[in-house]
C-alpha positions in Angstrom: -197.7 -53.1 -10.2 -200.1 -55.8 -10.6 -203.3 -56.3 -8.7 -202.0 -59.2 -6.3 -199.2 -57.2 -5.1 -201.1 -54.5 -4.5 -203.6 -55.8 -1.9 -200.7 -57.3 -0.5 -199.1 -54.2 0.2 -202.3 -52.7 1.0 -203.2 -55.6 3.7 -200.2 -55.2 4.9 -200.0 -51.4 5.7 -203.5 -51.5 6.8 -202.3 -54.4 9.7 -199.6 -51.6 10.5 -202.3 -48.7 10.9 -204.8 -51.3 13.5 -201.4 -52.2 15.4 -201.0 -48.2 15.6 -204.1 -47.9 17.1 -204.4 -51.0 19.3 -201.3 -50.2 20.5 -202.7 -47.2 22.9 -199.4 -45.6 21.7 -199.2 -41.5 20.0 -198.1 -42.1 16.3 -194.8 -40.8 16.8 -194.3 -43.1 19.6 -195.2 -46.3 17.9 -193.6 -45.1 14.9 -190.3 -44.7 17.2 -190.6 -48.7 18.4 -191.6 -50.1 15.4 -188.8 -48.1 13.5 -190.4 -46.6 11.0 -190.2 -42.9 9.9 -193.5 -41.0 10.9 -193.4 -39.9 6.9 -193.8 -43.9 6.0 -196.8 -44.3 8.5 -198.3 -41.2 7.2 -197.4 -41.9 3.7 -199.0 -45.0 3.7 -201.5 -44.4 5.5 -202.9 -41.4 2.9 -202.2 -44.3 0.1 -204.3 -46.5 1.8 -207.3 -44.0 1.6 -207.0 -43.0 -1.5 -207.2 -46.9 -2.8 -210.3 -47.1 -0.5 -211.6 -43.8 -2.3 -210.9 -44.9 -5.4 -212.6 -48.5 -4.9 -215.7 -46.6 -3.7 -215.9 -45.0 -7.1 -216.2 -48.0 -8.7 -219.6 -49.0 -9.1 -221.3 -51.6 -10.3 -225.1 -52.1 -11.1 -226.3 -55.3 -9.7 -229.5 -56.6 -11.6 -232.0 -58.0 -8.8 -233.7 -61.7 -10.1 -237.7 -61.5 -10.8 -239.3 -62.4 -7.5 -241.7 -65.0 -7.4 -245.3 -63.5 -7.6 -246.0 -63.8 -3.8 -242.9 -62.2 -2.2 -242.8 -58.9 -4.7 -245.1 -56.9 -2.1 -243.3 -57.7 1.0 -241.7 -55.1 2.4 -238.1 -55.3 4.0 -238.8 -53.9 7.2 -235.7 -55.2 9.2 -232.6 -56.7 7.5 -231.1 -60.2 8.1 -228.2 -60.0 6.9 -225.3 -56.7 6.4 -222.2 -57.1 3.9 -219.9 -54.5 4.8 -216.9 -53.7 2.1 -215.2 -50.2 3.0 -218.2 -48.0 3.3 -220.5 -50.0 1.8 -223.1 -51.2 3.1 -225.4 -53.7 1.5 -228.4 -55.1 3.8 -230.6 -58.4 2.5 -233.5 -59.1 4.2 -234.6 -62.9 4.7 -236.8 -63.0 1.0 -233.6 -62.4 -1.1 -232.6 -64.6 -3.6 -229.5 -66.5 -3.5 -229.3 -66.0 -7.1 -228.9 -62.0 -5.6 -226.4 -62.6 -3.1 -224.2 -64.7 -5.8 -224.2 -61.8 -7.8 -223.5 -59.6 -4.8 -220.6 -61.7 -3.5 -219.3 -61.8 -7.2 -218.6 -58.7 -8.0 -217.3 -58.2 -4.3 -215.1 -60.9 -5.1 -213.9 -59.3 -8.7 -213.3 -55.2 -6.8 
């Protein structure tokens, strides 16, 4: 199966799990509206975490750009910005490059 319909599928069976949960509804109950066999939720929904494992496994070193002489010995004390993909988290502060967060959203963009 190629890549595309893949995060199809995926997108689409993590919209199911969130209207689960929205929902208010047991799993068996929604499941029992929405006519799908608790095995297909459940299926699904194991699938889904073990792509989400499997893309946390996959990591890729991210080369920061040289600072400029007078911002290497600031200190990031609180961050300005979060990127959150699955469980990570990346956090810039205001001094980072945008050559950085190109490369950041890049190989986001490529996972």
């Amino acid at each position: 199966m190629d890549q595309l319909t893949t995060n199809i599928r995926n997108q689409s069976w993590m919209q199911m799990l969130q209207a689960q949960k929205a929902s208010g509804l047991t799993i068996k109950q929604w499941c029992l509206e929405n006519q799908i066999s608790e095995h297909c939720f459940y299926y699904r929904q194991q699938k889904l975490r073990q792509s989400a494992g499997e893309a946390l496994q996959q990591f890729v070193e991210i080369q920061q750009p040289v600072a400029a002489p007078h911002l290497e010995n600031n200190t990031m004390t609180n961050s300005a910005a979060q990127i959150q993909a699955g469980r990570a988290v990346i956090e810039l502060n205001n001094n980072a490059s945008e050559e950085l967060i190109s490369r950041i959203v890049r190989v986001l963009n490529a996972q």
